[in-house]
GUVO-53717 format. One record per residue (C-alpha): residue in three letters; z, y, x; residue number from 1. Coordinates in steps of 0.5 Angstrom, whole numbers, m for minus. Last residue first. Example, Ala and Ser with C-alpha at 12.3 -4.5 7.8 and 13.67 -1.06 7.14 Angstrom:
<nodes>
[SER [14 m2 27] 2] [ALA [16 m9 25] 1] 
</nodes>
This chain:
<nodes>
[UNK [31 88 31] 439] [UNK [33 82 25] 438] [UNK [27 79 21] 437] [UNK [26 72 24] 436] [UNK [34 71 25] 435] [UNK [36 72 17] 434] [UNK [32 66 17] 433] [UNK [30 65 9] 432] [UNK [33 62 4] 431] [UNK [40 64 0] 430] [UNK [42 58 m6] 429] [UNK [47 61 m11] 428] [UNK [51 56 m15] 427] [UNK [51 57 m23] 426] [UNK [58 57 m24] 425] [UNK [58 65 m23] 424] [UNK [53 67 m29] 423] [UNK [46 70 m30] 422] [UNK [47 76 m34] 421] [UNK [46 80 m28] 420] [UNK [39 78 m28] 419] [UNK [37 78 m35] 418] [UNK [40 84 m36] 417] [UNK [37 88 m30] 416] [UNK [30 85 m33] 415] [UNK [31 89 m40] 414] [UNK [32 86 m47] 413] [UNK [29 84 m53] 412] [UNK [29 77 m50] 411] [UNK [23 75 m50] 410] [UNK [20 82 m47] 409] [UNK [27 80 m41] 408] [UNK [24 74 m40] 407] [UNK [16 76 m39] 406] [UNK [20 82 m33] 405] [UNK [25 76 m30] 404] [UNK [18 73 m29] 403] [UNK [15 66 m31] 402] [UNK [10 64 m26] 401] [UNK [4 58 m26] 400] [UNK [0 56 m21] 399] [UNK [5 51 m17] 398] [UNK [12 53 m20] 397] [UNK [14 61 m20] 396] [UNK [20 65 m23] 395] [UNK [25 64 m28] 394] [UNK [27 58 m31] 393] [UNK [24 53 m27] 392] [UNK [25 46 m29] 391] [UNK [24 41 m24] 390] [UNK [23 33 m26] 389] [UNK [30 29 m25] 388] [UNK [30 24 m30] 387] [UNK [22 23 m32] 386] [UNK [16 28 m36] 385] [UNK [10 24 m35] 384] [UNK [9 24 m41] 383] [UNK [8 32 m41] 382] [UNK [4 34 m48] 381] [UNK [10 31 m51] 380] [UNK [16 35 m47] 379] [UNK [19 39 m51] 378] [UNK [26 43 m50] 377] [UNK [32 42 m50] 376] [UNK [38 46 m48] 375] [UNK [45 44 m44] 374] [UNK [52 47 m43] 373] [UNK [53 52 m48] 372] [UNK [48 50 m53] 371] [UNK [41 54 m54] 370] [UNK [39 52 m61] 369] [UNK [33 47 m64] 368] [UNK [27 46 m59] 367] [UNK [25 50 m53] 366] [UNK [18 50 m51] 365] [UNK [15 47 m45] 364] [UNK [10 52 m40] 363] [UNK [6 49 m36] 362] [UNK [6 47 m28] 361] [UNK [10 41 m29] 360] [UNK [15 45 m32] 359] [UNK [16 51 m33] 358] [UNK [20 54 m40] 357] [UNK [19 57 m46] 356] [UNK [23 61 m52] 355] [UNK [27 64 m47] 354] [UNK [32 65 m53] 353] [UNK [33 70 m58] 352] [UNK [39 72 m62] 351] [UNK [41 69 m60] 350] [UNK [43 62 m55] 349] [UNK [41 66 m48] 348] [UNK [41 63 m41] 347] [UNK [47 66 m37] 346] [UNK [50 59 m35] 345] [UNK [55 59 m41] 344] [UNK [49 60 m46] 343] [UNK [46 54 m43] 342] [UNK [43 49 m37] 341] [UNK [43 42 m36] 340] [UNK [37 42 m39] 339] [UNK [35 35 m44] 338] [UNK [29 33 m45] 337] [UNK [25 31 m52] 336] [UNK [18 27 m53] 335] [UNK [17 28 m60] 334] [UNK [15 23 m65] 333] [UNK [12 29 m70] 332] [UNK [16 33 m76] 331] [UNK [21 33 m72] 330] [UNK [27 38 m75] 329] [UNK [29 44 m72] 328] [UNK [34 48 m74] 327] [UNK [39 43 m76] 326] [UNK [45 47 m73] 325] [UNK [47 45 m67] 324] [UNK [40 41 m64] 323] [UNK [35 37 m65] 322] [UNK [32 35 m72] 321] [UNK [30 27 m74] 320] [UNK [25 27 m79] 319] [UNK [20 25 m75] 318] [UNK [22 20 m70] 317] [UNK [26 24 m62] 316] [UNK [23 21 m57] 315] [UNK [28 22 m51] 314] [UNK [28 24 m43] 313] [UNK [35 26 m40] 312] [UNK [38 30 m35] 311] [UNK [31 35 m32] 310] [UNK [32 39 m27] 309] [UNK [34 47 m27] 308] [UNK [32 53 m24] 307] [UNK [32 61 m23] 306] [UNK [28 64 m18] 305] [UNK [30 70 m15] 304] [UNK [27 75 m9] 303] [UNK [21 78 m13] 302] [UNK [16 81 m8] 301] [UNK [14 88 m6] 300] [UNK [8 89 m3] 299] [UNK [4 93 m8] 298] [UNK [8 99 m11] 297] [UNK [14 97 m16] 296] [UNK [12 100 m24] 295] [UNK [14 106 m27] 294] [UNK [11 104 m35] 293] [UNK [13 98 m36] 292] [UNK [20 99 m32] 291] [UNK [24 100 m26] 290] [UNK [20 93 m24] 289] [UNK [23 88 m20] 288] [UNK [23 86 m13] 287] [UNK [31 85 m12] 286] [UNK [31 91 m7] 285] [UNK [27 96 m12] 284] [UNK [33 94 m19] 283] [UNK [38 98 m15] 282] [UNK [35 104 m10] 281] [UNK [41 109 m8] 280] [UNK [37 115 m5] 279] [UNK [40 120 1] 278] [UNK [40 127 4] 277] [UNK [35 129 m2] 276] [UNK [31 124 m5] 275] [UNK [29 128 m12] 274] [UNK [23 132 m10] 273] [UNK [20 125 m8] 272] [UNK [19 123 m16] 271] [UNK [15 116 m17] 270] [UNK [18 111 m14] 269] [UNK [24 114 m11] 268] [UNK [25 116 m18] 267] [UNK [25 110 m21] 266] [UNK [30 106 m15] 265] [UNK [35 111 m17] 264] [UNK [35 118 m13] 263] [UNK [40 123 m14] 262] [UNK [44 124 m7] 261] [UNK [48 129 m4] 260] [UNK [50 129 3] 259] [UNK [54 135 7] 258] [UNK [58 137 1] 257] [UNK [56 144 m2] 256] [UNK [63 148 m1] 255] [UNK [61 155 2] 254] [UNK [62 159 m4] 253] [UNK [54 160 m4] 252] [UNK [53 153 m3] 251] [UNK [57 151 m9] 250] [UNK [53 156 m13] 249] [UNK [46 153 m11] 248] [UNK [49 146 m12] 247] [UNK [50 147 m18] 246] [UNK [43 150 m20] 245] [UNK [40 144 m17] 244] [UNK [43 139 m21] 243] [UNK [42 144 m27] 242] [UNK [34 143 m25] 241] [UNK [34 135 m24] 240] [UNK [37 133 m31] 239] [UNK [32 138 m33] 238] [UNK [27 134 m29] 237] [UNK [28 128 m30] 236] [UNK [27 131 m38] 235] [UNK [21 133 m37] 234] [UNK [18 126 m33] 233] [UNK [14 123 m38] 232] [UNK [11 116 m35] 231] [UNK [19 113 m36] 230] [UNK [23 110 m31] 229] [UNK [27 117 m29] 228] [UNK [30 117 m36] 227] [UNK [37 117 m35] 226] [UNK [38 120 m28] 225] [UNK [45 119 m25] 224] [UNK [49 125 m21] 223] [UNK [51 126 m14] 222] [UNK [56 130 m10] 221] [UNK [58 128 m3] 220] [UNK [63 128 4] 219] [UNK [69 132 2] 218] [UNK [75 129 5] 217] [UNK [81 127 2] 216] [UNK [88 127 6] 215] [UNK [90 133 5] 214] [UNK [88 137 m2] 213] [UNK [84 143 0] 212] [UNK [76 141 0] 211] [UNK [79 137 m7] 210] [UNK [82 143 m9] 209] [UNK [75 147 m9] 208] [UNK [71 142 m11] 207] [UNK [75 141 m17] 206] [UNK [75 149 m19] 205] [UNK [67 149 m17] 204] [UNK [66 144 m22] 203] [UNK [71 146 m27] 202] [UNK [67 153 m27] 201] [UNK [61 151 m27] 200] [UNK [62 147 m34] 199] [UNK [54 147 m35] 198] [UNK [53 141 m30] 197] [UNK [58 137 m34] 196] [UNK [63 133 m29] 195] [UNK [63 126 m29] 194] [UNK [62 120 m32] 193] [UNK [56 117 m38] 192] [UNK [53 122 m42] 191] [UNK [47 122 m38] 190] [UNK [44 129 m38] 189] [UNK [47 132 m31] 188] [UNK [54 130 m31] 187] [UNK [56 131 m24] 186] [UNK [60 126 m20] 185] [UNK [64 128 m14] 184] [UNK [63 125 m7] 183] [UNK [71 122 m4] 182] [UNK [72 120 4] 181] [UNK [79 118 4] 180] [UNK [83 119 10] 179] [UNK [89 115 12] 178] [UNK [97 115 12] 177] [UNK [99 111 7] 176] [UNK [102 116 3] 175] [UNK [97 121 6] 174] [UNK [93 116 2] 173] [UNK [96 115 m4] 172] [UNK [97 123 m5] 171] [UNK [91 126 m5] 170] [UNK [88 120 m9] 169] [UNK [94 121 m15] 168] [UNK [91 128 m14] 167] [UNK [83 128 m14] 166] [UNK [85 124 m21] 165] [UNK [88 129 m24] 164] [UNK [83 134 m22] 163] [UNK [77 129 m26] 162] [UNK [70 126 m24] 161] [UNK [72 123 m17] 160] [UNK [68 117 m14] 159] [UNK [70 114 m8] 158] [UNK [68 112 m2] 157] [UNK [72 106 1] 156] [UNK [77 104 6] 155] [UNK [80 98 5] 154] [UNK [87 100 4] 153] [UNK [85 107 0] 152] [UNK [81 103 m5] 151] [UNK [87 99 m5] 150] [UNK [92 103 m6] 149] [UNK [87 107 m12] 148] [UNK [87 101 m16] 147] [UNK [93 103 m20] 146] [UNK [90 110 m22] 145] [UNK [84 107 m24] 144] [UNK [78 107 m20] 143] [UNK [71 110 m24] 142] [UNK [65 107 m22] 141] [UNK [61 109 m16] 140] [UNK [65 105 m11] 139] [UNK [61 107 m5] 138] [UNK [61 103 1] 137] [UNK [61 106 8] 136] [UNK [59 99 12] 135] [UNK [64 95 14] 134] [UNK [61 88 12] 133] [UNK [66 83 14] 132] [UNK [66 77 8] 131] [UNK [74 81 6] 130] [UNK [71 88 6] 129] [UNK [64 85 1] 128] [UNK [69 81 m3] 127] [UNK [73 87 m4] 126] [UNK [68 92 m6] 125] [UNK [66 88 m11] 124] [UNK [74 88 m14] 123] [UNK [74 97 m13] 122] [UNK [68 97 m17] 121] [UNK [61 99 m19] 120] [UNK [59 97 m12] 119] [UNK [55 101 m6] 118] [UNK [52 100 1] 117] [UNK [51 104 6] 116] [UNK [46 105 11] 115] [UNK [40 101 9] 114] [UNK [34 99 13] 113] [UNK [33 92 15] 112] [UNK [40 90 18] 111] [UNK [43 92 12] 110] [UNK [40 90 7] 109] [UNK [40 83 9] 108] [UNK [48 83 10] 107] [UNK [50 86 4] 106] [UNK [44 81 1] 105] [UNK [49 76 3] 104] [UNK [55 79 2] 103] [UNK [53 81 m6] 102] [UNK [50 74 m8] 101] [UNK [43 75 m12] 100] [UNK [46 77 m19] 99] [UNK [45 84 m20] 98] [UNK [47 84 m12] 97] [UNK [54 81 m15] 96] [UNK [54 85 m21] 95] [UNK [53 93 m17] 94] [UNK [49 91 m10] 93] [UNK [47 98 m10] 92] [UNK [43 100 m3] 91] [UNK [44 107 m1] 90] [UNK [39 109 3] 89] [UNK [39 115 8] 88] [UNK [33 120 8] 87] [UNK [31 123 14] 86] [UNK [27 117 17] 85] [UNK [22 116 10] 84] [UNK [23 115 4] 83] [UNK [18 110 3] 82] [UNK [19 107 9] 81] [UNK [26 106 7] 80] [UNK [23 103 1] 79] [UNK [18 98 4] 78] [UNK [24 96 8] 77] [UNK [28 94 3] 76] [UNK [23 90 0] 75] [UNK [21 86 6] 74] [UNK [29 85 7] 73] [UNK [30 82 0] 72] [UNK [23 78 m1] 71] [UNK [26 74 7] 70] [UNK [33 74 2] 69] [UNK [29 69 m3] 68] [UNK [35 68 m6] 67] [UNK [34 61 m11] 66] [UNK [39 60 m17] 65] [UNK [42 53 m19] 64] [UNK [42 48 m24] 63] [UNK [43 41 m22] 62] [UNK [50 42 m19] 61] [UNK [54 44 m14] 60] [UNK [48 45 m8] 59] [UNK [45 43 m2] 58] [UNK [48 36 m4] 57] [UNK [43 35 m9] 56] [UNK [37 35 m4] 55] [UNK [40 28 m2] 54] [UNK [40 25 m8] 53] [UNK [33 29 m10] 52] [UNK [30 24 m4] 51] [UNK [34 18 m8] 50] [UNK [30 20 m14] 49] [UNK [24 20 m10] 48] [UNK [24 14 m7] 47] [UNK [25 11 m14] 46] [UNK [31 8 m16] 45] [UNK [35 1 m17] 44] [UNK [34 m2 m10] 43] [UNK [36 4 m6] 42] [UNK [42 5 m11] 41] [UNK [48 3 m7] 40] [UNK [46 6 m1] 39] [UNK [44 13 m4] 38] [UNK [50 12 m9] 37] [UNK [55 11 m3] 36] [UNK [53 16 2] 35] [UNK [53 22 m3] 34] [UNK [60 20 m6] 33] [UNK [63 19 1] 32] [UNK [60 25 3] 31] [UNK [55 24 10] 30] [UNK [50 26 7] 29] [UNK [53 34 6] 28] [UNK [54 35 14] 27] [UNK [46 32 15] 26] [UNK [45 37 9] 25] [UNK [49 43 13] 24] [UNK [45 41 19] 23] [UNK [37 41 15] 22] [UNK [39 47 12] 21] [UNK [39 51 18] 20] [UNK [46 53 22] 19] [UNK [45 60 23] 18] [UNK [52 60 27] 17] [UNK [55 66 25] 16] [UNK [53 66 18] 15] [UNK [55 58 17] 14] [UNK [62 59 15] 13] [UNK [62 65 11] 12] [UNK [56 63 7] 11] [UNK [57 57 7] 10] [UNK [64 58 2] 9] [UNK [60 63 m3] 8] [UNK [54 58 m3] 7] [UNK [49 54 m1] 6] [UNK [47 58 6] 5] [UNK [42 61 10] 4] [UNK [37 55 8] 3] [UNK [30 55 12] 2] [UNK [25 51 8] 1] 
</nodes>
């Protein structure tokens, strides 16, 4: 398997250079701590065990994320196929590409059919500026007043909802002496940011002094559909229908800005009259379903598993229990392992947990309660069950799949959650060879 990179650190050092796994693990296996142990113990432990040694270097610890950017570029590009050569796409990398590791799936999108790329905050932004990437990039939150510096320094698209806010940007950045392109959120039906739709005139009022402010220029208006993802689309399309009313006063007072952008991932799907100059695709590019009901055509593919291995084996007597909280209690000898992974790694205590995990190709329940660190789980229908053994969390061992989608009905949530409530302690390992896919 081809390794773009371990984590964050890698990534920045060996993107240039496209070093395979197999360079990086000879760097690793020349640590002391690594030789050592492999020297020390060749006697005492099983080829295998000496061979996880050495995988071991790859990553911080025994419980990591695996980034299939290979699905990420395939998804990507079935998207822009979709959309077609007209529509600009916006890949939305918001919580650190909802889990997946923003800079490389930054750079993976990008040279597989995006065009820009968009965070929910100034801190995101940063990070990818910082690794590079020099894209236009949207922060489709709020800034704050105190952030708008930094916005202005790195160049960044923002978003304004309010008269004040297009003010303190005006001034920031013909203080510091640049231009700073800005699109304006509409309130169609989400509730959330930007200006009602019915409020035309504080629409137009905005518009107007923006496009007169020195040092901003008006490049887009947008607005965010709340129910796209559902089979009834009545109310995606009257959130549609008083965007479009807006921009029929705005073009007729000569203000409509040149992009304007609509489309989620479940409306590019399903609702093509939402495209317009640009679609921002989310949950689409990780190869998830937008939801039950609108559902990822054929060939696109998850790009993240979600592992662990097994860190100690026990029988636990009858009458024994396992866990915080007496809970469980073994009402047979039972064969526990314990996981080196927990609620502080993203993977839910309460008020429901993953209920099963894969092991051995089948599934093994959890017993007692989710601790901070570790879990347990049963294993006395796998005996075979040793220190060291795979434990797949999310994603695929041998025949067996459990989905972020099975996890999150688990769960009692969405898969978005899931994903992007996976920690950053867990390490990032990025696979696939950027090299084969680029043009």
């Amino acid at each position: 398997m081809f390794f773009e990179s371990v984590d964050s650190g890698d990534i920045m050092r060996n993107e240039s250079e496209n070093r395979p796994a197999r360079k990086i693990l000879s760097a690793r296996s020349k640590w002391k701590g690594t030789a050592q142990v492999t020297e020390l113990a060749s006697d005492l432990l099983p080829d295998q065990t000496l061979e996880e040694i050495q995988i071991g270097a790859w990553v911080e610890r025994p419980t990591w994320i695996e980034v299939d950017l290979g699905a990420i570029a395939n998804n990507t590009a079935l998207i822009k196929s979709l959309v077609g050569p007209r529509v600009s796409v916006l890949a939305c990398l918001k919580a650190n590409a909802y889990g997946h590791g923003a800079v490389n799936v930054a750079r993976t999108v990008l040279r597989h059919g995006a065009h820009r790329v968009g965070v929910a905050m100034v801190s995101e932004a940063k990070e990818l500026r910082e690794a590079g990437i020099h894209v236009p990039l949207h922060v489709l939150g709020e800034t704050p007043y105190w952030q708008m510096y930094e916005a202005v320094y790195l160049d960044l698209v923002v978003t304004l909802c309010t008269l004040e806010s297009a003010r303190v940007l005006s001034h920031i950045a013909r203080t510091l002496g640049k231009t700073v392109k800005v699109h304006v959120k509409i309130d169609t039906g989400m509730g959330r940011l930007g200006l009602y739709a019915e409020d035309i005139g504080k629409i137009v009022a905005l518009v107007r002094e923006i496009v007169q402010l020195p040092s901003l220029d008006l490049e887009g208006i947008f607005t965010h559909f709340a129910m796209a993802d559902a089979a009834d689309k009545r109310y995606t399309c009257m959130q549609l229908d008083r965007f479009h009313r807006v921009l029929r006063v705005l073009e007729a007072e000569n203000l409509r800005p040149s992009l304007v952008h609509a489309a989620n991932s479940a409306a590019l799907l399903s609702m093509p009259e939402t495209f317009f100059d640009l679609v921002r695709p989310g949950i689409a590019l990780y190869g998830l379903d937008p939801s039950s009901e609108t559902r990822l055509p054929e060939g696109f593919r998850p790009a993240l598993s979600f592992k662990t291995r097994v860190a100690h084996v026990k029988m636990v007597p009858v009458g024994e229990s396992i866990g915080y909280g007496y809970t469980f209690t073994a009402k047979r000898p039972t064969r526990v392992a314990t996981l080196p992974v927990g609620y502080a790694d993203g993977f839910r205590r309460a008020p429901y947990n993953w209920g099963t995990v894969l092991i051995h190709g089948q599934e093994a329940p959890i017993r007692g309660r989710v601790c901070m660190d570790q879990c347990m789980i049963d294993v006395t229908h796998l005996p075979q069950t040793r220190i060291g053994d795979e434990v797949v969390l999310i994603g695929r061992q041998g025949s067996a799949t459990l989905t972020a989608e099975e996890v999150s009905q688990r769960l009692g949530t969405i898969s978005y959650e899931v994903i992007a409530g996976l920690l950053a302690r867990v390490p990032r390992v990025a696979h696939g060879d950027p090299a084969e896919h680029r043009s």
